[in-house]
N, C-alpha and C positions, 0 to 999 in steps of 0.2 A: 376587101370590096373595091370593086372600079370606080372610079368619079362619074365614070357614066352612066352608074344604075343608083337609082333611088331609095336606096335601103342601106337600113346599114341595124347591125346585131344589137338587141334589145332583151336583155334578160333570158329566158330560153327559146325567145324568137325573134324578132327583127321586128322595124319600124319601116314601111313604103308611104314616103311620096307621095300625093296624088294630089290634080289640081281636078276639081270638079265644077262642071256644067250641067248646071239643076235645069227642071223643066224643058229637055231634050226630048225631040221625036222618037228616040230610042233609048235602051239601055246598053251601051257597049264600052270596052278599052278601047281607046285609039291611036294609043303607043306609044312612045317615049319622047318628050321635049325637055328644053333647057331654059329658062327666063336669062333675062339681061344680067343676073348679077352671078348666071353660070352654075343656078342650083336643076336638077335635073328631078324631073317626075313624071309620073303615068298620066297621063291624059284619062280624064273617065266624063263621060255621061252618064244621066239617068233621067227617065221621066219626070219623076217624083219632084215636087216642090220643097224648094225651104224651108218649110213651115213644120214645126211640131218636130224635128229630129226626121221627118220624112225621109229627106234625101243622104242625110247619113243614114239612116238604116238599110236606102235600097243600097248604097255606096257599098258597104258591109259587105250585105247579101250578094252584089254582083261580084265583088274581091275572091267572096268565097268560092263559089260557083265557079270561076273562073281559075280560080289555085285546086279545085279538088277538094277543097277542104269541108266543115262542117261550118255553119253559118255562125256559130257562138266562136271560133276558132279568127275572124277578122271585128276589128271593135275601132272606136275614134279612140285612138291616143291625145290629140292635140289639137285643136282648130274648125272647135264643133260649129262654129258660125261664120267661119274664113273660107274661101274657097281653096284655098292652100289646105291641106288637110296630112297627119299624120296617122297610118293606121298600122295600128300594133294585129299581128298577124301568127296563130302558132304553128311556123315552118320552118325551120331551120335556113339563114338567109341564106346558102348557098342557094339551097332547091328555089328561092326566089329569085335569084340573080337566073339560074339558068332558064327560068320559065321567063324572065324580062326579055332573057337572048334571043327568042325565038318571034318576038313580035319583029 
């Protein structure tokens, strides 16, 4: 895997990245950034608030939609109340690195 994509192999799928901004006007990806200490992740919004698992689940839900996948197929790994967030994904990472490629 590249340093420059957000994933990396996790049992029979991989682990992405995502830094999330709750209670956005929209739900969408907004592509790939790097923070100051040079780790790299998907930018995501969603409407949804904080509150109650809200915005991880739309988090989930828009991952999946967005990989093709089935919605039970993206889950929180790590970081249920961080904005840094890790989500365990069942795709094999390559098929995630090349869908990262194309944003």
């Amino acid at each position: 895997m590249s340093a420059d994509f957000p994933v990396r192999a996790f049992g029979e799928g991989c682990l992405l990245t995502v830094r999330v901004t709750p209670k956005s006007s929209r739900d969408q990806i907004d592509g790939l950034a790097t923070d100051d200490a040079g780790r790299s992740y998907l930018k995501v919004r969603v409407r949804a608030v904080p509150e109650n698992g809200a915005a991880n689940k739309a988090v989930c839900q828009l991952i999946a939609k967005w990989l093709g996948v089935p919605k039970s197929a993206a889950a929180i790994h790590a970081g249920d109340t961080a904005r840094l967030k890790q989500i365990l994904v069942d795709l094999p990472p390559q098929q995630l690195v090349d869908k990262l490629a194309t944003l």
